[in-house]
VOGU-3710 file (C-alpha; in Angstrom, 3 decimals, decimal comma):
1> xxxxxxxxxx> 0,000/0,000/0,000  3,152/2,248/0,866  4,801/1,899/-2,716  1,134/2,921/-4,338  0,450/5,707/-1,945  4,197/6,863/-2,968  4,006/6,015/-7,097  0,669/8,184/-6,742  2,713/10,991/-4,822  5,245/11,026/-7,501
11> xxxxxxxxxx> 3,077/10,818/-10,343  0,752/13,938/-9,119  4,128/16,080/-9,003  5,272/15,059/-12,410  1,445/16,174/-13,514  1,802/19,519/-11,706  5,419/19,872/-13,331  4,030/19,068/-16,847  0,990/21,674/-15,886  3,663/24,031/-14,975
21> xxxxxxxxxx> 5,916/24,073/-17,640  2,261/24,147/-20,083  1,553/27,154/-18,828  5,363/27,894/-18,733  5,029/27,952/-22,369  1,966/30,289/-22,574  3,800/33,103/-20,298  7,252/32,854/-22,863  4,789/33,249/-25,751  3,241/36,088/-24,159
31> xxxxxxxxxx> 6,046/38,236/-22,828  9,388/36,551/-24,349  8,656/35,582/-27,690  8,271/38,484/-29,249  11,690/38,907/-29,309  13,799/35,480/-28,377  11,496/33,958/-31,166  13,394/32,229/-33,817  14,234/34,553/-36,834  16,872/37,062/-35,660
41> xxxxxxxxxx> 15,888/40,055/-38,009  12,698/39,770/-36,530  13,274/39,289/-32,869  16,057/42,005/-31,985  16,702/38,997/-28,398  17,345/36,403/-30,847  19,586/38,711/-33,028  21,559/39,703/-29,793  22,535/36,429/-29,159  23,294/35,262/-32,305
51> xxxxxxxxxx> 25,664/38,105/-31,969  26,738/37,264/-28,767  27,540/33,531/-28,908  28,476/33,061/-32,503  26,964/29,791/-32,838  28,316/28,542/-30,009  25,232/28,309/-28,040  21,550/28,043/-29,681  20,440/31,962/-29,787  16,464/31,018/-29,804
61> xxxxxxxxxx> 15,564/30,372/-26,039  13,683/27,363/-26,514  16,479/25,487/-28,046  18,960/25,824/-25,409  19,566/23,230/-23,111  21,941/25,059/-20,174  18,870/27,210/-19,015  18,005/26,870/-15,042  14,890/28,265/-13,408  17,804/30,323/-11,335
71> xxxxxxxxxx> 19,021/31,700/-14,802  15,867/32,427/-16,127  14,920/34,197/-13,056  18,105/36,123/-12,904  17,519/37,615/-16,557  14,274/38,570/-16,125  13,882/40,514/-13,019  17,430/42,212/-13,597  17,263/42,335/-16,757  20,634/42,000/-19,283
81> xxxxxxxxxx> 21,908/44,491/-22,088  19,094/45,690/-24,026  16,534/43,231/-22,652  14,957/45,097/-19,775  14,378/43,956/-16,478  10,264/42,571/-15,448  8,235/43,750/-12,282  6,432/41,330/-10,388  3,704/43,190/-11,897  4,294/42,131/-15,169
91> xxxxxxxxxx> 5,767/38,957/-14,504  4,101/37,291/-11,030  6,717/34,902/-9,024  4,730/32,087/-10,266  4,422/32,880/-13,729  8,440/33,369/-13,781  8,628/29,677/-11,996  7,029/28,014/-14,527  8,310/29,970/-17,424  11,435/28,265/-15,787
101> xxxxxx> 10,257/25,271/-15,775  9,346/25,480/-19,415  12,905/27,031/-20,474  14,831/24,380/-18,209  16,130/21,300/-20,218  13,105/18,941/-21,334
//
């Protein structure tokens, strides 16, 4: 009875982490997209970093795979050469934990 009690337990936080990171997804649309979408003319973020790490590193956001929840959180309320910092008004403490959660490698 332990081990089911326990494989329930783990399953329900995988479902909130997958419900996190969905809705992860929905806040980087909203307030990150428009410009760390792919297509650097278009999305002056994007262009930055292709700038900045010359290929080294994947310049669209969603294709990285060295992004933490700590990292994301850093760049967004401080904010990082042209890309301007986020308020919790803007961005809510829970919004910017799952957009880490959505960023952080799948």
């Amino acid at each position: 009875m332990r081990n089911v009690i326990f494989i329930l337990m783990v399953f329900g936080a995988m479902q909130v982490q997958a419900q996190d990171a969905v809705h992860g997804k929905a806040v980087y649309e909203h307030w990150c997209s428009p410009c760390h979408a792919p297509g650097g003319r278009k999305h002056p973020g994007t262009s930055a970093l292709e700038i900045i790490y010359k290929g080294e590193k994947p310049a669209v956001l969603e294709e990285r795979l060295d992004l933490t929840p700590e990292l994301v959180a850093a760049f967004v309320r401080n904010g990082v050469k042209i890309m301007p910092p986020f308020r919790k008004t803007e961005i809510s403490d829970k919004d910017l934990a799952d957009l880490g959660a959505y960023l952080s490698p799948r």
